[in-house]
mmCIF file as gemmi writes it, N, C-alpha and C atoms, coordinates in Angstrom:
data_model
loop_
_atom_site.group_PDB
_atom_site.id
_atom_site.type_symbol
_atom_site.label_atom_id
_atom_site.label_alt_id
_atom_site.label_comp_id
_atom_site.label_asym_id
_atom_site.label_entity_id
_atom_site.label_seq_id
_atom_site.pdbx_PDB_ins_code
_atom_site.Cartn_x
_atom_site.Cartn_y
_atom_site.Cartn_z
_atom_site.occupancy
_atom_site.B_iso_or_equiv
_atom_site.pdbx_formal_charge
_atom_site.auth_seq_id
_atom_site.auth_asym_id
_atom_site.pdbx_PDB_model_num
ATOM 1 N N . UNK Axp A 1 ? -51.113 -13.86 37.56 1 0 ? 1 A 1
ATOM 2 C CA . UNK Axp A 1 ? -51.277 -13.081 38.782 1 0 ? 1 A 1
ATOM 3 C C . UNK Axp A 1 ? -52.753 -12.703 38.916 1 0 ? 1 A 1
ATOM 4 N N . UNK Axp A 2 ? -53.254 -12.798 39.715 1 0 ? 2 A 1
ATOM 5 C CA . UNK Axp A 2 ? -54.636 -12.168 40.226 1 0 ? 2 A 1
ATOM 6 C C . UNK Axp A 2 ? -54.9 -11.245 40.93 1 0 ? 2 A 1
ATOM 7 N N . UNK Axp A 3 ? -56.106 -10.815 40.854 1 0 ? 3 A 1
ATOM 8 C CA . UNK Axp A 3 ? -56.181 -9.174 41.296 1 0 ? 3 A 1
ATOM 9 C C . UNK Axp A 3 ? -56.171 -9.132 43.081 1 0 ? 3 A 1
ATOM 10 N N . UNK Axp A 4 ? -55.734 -10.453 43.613 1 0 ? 4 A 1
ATOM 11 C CA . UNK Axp A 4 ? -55.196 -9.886 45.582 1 0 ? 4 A 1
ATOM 12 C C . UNK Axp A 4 ? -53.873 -10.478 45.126 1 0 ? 4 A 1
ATOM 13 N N . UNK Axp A 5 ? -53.587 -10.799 44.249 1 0 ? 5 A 1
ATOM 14 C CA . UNK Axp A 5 ? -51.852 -11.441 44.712 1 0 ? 5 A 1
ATOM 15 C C . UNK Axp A 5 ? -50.72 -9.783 43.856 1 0 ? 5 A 1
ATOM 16 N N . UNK Axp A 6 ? -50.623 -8.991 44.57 1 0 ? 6 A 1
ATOM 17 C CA . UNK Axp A 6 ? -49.669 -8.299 44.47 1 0 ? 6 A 1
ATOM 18 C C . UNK Axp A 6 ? -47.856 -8.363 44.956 1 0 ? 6 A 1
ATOM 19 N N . UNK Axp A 7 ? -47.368 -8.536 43.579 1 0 ? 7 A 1
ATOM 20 C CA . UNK Axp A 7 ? -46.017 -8.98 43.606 1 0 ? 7 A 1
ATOM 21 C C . UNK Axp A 7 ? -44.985 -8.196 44.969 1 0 ? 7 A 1
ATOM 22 N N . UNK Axp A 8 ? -44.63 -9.029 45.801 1 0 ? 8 A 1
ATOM 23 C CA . UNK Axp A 8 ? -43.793 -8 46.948 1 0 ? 8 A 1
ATOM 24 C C . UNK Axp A 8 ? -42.952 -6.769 45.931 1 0 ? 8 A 1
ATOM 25 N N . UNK Axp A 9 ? -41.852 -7.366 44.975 1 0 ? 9 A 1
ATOM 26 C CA . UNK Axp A 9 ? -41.303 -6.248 44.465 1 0 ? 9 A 1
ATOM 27 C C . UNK Axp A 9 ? -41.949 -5.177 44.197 1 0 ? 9 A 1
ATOM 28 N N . UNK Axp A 10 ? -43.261 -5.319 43.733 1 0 ? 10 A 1
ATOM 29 C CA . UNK Axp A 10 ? -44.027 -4.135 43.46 1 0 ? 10 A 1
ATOM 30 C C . UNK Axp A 10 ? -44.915 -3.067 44.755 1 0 ? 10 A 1
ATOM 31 N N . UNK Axp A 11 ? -45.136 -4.289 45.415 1 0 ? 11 A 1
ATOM 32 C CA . UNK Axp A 11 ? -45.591 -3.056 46.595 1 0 ? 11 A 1
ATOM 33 C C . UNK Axp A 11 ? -44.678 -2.257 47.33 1 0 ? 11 A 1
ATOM 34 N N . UNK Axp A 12 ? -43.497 -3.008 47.165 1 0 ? 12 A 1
ATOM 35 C CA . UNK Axp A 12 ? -42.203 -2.273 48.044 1 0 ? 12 A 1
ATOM 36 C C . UNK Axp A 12 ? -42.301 -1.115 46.881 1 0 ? 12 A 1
ATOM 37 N N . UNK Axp A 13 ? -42.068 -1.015 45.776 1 0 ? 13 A 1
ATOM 38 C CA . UNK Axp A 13 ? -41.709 -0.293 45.165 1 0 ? 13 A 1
ATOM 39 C C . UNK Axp A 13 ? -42.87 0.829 44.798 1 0 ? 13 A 1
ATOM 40 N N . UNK Axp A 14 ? -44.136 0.091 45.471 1 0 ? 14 A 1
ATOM 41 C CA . UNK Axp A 14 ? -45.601 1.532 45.547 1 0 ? 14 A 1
ATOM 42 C C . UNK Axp A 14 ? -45.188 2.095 46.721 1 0 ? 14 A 1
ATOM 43 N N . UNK Axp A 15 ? -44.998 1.318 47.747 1 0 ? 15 A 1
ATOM 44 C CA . UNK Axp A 15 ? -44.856 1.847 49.425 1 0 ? 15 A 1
ATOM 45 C C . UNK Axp A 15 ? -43.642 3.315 48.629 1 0 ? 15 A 1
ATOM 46 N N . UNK Axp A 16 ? -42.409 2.942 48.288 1 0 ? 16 A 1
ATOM 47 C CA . UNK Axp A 16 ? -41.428 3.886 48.047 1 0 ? 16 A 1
ATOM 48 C C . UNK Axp A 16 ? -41.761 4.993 47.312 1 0 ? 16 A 1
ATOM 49 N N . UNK Axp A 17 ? -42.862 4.884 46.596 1 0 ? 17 A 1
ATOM 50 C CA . UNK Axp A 17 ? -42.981 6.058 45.914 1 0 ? 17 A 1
ATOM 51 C C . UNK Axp A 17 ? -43.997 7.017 46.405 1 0 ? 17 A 1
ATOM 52 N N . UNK Axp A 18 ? -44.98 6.417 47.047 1 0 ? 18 A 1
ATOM 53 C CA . UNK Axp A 18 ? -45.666 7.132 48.27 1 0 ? 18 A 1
ATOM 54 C C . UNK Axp A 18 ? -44.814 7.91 49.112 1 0 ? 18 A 1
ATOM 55 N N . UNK Axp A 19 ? -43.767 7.208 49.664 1 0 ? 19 A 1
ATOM 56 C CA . UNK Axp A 19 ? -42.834 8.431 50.293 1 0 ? 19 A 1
ATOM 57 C C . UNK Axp A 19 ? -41.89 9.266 49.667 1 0 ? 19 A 1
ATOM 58 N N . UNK Axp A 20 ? -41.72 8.873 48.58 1 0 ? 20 A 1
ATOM 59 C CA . UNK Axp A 20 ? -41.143 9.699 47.605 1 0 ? 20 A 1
ATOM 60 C C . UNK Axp A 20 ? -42.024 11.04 47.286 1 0 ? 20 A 1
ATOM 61 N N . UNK Axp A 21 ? -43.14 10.948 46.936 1 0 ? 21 A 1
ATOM 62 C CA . UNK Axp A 21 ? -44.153 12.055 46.781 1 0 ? 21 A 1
ATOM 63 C C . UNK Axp A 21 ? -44.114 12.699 47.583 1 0 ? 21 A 1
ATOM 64 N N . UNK Axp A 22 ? -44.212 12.068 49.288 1 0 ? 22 A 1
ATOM 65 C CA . UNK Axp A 22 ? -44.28 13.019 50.224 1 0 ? 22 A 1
ATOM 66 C C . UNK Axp A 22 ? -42.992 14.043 50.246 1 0 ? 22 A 1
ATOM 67 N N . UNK Axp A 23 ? -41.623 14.089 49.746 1 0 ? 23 A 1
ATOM 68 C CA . UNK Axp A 23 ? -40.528 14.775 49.836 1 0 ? 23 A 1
ATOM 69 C C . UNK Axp A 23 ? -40.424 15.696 48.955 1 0 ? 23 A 1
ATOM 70 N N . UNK Axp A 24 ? -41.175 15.578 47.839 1 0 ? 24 A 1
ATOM 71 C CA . UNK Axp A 24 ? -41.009 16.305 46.199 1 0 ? 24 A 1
ATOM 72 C C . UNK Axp A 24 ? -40.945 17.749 46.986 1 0 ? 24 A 1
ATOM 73 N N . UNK Axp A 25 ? -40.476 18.739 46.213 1 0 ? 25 A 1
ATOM 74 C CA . UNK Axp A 25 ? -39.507 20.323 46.678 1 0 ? 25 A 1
ATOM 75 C C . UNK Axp A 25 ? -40.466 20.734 45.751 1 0 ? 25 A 1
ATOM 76 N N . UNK Axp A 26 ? -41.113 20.698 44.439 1 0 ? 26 A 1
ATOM 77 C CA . UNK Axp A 26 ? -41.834 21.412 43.598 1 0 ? 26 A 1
ATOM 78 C C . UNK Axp A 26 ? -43.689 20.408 43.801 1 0 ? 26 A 1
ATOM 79 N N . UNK Axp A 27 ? -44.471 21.371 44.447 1 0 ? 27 A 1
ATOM 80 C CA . UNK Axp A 27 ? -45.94 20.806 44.233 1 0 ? 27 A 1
ATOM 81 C C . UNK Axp A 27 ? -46.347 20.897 42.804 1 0 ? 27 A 1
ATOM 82 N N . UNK Axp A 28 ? -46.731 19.806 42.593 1 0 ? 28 A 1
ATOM 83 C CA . UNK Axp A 28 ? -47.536 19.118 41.247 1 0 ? 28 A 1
ATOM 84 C C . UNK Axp A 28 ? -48.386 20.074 40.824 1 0 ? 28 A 1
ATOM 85 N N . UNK Axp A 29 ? -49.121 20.032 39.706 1 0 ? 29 A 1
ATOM 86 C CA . UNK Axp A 29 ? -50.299 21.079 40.007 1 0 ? 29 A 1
ATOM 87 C C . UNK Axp A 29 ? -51.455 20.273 39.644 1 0 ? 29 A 1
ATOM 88 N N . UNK Axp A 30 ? -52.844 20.983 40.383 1 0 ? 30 A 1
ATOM 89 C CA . UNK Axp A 30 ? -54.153 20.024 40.677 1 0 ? 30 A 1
ATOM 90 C C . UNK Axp A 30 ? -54.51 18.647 39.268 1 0 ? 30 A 1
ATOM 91 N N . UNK Axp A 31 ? -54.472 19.245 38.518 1 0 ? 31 A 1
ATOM 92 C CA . UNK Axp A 31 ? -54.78 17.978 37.674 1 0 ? 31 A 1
ATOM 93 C C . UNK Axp A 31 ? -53.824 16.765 38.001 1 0 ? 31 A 1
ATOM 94 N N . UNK Axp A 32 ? -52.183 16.912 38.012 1 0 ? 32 A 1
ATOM 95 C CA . UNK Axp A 32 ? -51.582 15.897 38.403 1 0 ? 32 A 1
ATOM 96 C C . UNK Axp A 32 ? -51.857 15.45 39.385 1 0 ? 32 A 1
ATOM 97 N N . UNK Axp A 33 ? -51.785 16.288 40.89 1 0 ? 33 A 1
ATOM 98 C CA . UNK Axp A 33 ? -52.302 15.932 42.081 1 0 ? 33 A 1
ATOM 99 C C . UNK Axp A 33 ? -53.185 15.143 42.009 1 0 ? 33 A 1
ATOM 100 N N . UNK Axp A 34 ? -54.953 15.159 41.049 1 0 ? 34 A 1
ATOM 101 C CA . UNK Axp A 34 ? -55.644 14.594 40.941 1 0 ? 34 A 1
ATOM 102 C C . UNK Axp A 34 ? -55.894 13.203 40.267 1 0 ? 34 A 1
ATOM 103 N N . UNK Axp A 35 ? -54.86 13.192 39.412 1 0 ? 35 A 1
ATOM 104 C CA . UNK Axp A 35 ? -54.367 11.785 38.757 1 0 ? 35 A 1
ATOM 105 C C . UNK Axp A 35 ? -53.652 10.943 39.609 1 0 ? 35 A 1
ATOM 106 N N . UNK Axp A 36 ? -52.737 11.165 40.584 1 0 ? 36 A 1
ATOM 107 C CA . UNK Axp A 36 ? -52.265 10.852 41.637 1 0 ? 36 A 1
ATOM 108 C C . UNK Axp A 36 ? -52.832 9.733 42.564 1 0 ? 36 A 1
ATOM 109 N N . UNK Axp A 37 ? -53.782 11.052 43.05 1 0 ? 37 A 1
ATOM 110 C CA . UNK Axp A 37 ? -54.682 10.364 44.065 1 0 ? 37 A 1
ATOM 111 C C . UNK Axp A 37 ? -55.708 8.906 43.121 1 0 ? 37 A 1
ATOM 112 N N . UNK Axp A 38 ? -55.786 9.747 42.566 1 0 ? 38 A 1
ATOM 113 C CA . UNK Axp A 38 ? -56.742 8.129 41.567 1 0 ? 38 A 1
ATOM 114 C C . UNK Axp A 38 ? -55.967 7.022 41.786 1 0 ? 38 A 1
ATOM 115 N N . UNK Axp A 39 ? -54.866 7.019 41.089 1 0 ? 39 A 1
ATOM 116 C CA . UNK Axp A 39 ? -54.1 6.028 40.912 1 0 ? 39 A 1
ATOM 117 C C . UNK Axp A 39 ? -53.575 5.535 42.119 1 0 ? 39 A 1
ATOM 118 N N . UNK Axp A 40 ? -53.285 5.882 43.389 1 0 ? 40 A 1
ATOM 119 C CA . UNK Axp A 40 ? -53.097 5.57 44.018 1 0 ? 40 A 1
ATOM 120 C C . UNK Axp A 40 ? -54.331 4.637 45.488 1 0 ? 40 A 1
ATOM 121 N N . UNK Axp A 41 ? -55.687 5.878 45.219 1 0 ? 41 A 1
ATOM 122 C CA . UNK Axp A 41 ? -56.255 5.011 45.906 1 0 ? 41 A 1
ATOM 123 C C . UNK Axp A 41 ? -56.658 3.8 44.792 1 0 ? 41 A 1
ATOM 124 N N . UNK Axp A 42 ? -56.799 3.876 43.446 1 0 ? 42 A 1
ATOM 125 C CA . UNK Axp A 42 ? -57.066 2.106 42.973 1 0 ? 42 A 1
ATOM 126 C C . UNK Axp A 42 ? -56.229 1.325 43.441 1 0 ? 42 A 1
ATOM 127 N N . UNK Axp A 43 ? -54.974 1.99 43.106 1 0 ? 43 A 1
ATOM 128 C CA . UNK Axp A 43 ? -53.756 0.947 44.025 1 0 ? 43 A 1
ATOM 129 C C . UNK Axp A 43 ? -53.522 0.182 45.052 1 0 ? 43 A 1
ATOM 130 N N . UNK Axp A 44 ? -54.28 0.935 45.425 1 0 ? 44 A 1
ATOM 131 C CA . UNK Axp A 44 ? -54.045 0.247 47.288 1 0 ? 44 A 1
ATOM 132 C C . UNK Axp A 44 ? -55.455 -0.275 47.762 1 0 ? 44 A 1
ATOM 133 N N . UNK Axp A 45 ? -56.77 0.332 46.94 1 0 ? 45 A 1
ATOM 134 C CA . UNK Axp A 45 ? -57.87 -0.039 47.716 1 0 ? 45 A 1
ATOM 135 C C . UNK Axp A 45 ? -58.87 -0.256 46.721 1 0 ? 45 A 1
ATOM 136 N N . UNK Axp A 46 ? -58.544 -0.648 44.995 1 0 ? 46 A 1
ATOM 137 C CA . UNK Axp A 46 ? -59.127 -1.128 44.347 1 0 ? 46 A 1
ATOM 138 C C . UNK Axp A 46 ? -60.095 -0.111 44.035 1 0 ? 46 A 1
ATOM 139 N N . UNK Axp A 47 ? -61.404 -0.456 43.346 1 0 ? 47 A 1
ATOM 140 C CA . UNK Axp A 47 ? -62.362 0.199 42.836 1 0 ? 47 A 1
ATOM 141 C C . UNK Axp A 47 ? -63.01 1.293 43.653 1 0 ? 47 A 1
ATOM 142 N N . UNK Axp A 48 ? -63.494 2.095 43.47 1 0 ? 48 A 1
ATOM 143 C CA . UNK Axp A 48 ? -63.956 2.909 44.011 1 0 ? 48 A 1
ATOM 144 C C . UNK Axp A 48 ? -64.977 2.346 44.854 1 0 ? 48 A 1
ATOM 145 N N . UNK Axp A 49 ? -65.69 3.015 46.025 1 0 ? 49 A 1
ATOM 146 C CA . UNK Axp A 49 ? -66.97 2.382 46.65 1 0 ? 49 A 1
ATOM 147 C C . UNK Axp A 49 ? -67.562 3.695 47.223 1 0 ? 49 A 1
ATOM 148 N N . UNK Axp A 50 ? -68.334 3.701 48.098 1 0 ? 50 A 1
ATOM 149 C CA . UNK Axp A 50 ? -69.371 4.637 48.464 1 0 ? 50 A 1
ATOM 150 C C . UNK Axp A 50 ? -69.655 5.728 47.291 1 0 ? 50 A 1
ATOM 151 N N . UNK Axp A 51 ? -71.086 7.045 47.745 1 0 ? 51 A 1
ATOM 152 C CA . UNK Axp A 51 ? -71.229 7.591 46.903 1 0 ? 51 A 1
ATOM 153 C C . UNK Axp A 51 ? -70.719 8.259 46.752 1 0 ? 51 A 1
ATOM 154 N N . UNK Axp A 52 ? -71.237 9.248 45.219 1 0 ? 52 A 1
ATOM 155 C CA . UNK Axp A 52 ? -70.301 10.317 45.236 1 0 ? 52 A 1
ATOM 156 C C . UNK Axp A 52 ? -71.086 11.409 46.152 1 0 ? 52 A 1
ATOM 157 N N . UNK Axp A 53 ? -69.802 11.78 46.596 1 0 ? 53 A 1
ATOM 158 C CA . UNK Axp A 53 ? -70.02 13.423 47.621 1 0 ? 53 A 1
ATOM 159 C C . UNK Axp A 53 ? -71.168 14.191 46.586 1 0 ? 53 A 1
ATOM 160 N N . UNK Axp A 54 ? -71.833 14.811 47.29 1 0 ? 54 A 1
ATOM 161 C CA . UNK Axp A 54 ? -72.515 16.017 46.953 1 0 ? 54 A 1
ATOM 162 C C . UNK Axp A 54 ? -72.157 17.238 45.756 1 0 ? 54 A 1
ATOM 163 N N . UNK Axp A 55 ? -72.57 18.014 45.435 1 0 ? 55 A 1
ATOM 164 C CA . UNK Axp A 55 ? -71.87 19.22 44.591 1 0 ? 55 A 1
ATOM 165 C C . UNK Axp A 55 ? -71.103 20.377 45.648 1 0 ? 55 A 1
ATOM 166 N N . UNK Axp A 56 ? -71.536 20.409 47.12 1 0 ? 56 A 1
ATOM 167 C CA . UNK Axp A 56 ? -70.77 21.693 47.774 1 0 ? 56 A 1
ATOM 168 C C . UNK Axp A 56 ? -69.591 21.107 48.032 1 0 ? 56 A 1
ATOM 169 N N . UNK Axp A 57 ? -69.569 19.678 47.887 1 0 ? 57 A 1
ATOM 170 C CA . UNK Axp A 57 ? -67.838 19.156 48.896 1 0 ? 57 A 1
ATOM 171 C C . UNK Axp A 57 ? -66.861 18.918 47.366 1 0 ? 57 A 1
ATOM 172 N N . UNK Axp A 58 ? -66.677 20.158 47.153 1 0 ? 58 A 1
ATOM 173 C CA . UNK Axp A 58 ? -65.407 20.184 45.725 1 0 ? 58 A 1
ATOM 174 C C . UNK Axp A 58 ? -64.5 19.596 46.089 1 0 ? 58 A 1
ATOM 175 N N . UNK Axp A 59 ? -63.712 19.011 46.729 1 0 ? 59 A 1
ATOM 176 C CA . UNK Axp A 59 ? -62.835 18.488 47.399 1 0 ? 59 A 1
ATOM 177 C C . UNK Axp A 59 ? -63.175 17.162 47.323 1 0 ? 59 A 1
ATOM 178 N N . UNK Axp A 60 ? -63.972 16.5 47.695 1 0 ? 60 A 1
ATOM 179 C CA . UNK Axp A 60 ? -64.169 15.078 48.328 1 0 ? 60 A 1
ATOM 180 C C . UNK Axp A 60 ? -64.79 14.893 46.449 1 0 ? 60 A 1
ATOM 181 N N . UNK Axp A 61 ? -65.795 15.919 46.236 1 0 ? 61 A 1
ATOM 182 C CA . UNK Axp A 61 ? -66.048 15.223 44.738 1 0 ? 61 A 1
ATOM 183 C C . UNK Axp A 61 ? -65.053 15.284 43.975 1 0 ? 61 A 1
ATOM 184 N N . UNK Axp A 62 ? -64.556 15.914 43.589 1 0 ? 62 A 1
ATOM 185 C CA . UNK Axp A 62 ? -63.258 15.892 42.844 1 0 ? 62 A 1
ATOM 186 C C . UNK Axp A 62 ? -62.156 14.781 43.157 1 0 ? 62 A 1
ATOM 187 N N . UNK Axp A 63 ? -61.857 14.187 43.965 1 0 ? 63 A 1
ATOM 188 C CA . UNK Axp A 63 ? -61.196 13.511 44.599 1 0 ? 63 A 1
ATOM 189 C C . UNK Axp A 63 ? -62.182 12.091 44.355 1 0 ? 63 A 1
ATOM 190 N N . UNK Axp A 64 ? -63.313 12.066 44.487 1 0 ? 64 A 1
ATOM 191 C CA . UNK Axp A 64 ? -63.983 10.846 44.1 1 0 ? 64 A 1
ATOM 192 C C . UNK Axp A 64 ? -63.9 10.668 42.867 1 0 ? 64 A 1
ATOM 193 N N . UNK Axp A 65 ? -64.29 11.537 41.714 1 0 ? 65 A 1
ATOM 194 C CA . UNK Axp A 65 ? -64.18 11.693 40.505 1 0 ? 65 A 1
ATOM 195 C C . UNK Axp A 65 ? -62.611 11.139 39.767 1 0 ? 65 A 1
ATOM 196 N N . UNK Axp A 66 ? -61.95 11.536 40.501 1 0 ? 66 A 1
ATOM 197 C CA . UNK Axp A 66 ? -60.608 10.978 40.295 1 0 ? 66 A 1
ATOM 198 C C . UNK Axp A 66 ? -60.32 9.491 40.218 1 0 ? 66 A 1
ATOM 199 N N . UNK Axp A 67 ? -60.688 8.854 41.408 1 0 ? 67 A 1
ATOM 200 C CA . UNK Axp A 67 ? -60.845 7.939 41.716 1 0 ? 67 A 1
ATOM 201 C C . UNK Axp A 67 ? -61.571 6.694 40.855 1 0 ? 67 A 1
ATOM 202 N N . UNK Axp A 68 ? -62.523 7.396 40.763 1 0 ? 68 A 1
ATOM 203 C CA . UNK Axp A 68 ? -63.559 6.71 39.691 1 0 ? 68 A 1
ATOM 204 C C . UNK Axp A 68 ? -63.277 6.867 38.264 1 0 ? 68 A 1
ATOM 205 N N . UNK Axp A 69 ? -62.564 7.428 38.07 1 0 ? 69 A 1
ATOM 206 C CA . UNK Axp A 69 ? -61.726 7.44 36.159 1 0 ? 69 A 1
ATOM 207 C C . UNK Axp A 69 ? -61.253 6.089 36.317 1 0 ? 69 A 1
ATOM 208 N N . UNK Axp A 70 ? -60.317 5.486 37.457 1 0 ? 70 A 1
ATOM 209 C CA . UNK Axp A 70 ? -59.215 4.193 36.978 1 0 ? 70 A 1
ATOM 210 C C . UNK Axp A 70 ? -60.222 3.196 37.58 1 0 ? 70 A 1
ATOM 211 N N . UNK Axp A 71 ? -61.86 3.124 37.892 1 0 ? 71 A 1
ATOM 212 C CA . UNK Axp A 71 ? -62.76 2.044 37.773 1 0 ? 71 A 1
ATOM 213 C C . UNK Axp A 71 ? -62.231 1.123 36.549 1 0 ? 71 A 1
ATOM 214 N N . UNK Axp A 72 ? -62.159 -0.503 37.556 1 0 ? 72 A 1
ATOM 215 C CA . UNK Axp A 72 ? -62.158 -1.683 36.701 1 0 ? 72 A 1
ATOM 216 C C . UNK Axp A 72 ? -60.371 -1.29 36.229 1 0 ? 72 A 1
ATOM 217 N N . UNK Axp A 73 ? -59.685 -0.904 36.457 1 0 ? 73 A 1
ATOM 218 C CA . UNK Axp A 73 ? -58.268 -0.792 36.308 1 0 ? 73 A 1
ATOM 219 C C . UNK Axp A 73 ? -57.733 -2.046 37.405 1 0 ? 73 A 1
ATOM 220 N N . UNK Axp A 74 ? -56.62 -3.312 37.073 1 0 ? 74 A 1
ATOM 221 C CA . UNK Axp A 74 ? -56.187 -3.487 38.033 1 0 ? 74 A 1
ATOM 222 C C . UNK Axp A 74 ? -54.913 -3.403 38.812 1 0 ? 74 A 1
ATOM 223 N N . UNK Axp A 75 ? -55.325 -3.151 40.279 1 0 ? 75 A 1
ATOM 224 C CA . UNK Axp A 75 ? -54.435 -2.721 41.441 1 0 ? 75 A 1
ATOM 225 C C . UNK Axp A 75 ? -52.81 -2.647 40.624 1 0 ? 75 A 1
ATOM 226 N N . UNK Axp A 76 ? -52.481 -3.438 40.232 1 0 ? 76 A 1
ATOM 227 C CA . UNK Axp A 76 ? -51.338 -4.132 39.862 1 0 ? 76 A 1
ATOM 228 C C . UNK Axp A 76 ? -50.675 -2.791 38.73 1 0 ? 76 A 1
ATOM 229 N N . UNK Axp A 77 ? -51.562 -2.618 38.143 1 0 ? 77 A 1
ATOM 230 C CA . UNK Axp A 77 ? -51.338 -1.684 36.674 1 0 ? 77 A 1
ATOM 231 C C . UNK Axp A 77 ? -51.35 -0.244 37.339 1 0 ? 77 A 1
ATOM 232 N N . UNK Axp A 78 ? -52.488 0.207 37.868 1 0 ? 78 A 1
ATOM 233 C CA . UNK Axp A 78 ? -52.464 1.075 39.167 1 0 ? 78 A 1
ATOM 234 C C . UNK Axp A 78 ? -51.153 1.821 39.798 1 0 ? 78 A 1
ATOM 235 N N . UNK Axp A 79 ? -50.863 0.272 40.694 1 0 ? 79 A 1
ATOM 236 C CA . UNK Axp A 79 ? -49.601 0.872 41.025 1 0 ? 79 A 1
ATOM 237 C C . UNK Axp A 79 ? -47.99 0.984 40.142 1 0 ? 79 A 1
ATOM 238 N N . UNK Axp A 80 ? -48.644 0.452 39.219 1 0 ? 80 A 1
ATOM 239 C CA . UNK Axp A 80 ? -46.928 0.829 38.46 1 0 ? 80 A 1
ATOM 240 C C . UNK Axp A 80 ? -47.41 2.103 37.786 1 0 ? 80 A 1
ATOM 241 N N . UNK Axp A 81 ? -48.184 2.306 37.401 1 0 ? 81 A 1
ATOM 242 C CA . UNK Axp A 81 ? -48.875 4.039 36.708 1 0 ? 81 A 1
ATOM 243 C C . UNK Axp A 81 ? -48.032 5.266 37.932 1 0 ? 81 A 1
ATOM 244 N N . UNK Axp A 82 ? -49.018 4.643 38.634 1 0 ? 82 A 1
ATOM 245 C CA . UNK Axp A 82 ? -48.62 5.337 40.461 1 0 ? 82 A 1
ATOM 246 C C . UNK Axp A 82 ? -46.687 5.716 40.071 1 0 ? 82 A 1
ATOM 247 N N . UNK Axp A 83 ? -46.226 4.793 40.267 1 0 ? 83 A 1
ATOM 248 C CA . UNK Axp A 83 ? -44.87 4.581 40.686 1 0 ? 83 A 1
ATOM 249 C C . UNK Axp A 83 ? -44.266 5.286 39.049 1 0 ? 83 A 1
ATOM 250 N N . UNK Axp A 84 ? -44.654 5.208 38.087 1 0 ? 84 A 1
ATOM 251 C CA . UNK Axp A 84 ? -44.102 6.064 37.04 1 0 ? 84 A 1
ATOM 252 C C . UNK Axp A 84 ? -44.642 7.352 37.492 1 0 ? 84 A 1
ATOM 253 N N . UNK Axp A 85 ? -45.269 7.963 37.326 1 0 ? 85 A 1
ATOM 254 C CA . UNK Axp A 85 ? -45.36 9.025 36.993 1 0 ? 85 A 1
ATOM 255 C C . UNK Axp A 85 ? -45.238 9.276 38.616 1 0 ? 85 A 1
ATOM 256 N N . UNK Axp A 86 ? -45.038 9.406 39.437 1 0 ? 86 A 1
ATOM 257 C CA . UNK Axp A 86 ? -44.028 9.861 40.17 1 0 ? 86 A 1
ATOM 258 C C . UNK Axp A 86 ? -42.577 10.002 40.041 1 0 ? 86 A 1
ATOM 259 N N . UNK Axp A 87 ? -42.129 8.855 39.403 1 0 ? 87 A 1
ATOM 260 C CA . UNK Axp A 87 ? -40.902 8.993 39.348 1 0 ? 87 A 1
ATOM 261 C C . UNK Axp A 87 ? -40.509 10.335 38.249 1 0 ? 87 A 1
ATOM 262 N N . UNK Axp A 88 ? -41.43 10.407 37.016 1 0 ? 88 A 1
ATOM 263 C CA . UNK Axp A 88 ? -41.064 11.295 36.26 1 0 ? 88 A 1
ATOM 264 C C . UNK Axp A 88 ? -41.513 13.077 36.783 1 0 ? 88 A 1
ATOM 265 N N . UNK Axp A 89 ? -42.073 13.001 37.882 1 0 ? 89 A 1
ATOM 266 C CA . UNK Axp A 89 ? -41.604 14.494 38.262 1 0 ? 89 A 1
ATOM 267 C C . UNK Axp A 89 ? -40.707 14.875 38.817 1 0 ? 89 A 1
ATOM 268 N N . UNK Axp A 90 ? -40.157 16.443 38.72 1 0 ? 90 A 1
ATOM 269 C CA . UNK Axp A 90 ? -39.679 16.853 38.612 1 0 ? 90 A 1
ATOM 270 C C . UNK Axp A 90 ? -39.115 17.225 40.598 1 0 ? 90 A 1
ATOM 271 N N . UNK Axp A 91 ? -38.014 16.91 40.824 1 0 ? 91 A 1
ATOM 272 C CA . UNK Axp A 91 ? -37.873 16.376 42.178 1 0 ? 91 A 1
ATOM 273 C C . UNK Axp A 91 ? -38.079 18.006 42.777 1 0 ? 91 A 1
């Protein structure tokens, strides 16, 4: 498999857990949230790109920072990370 050929079973099964997240009854707390988002934007949009935000945008840096931990991870691995550890919280 190569890093654009993503298996249909598996994206169906990233797409599902994306909306699965959106329903969860108990919010995650920020570190998970922030592992999340990593894993999910490698998932879907590969390596990180542009710079990093500034020091006042805590938000956007933090969120880049995230992002940039699963650098050189591929998509594929990404999204099954993604899709576990969603599944293992707590609904």
């Amino acid at each position: 498999m190569t890093e654009s050929t993503i298996p249909a079973a598996l994206q169906a099964a990233f797409d599902a857990a994306i909306a699965h997240s959106k329903t969860l009854t108990t919010r995650p707390d920020n570190l998970t949230l922030l592992q999340l988002y990593g894993l999910y934007k490698q998932g879907s949009a590969g390596d990180v790109t542009g710079e990093r935000p500034g020091m006042t945008d805590f938000v956007a840096r933090a969120k880049w920072d995230a992002w940039a931990t699963y650098q050189g991870v591929p998509r594929a691995v990404a999204m099954q990370t993604y899709i576990d550890r969603i599944n293992a919280l707590p609904e």
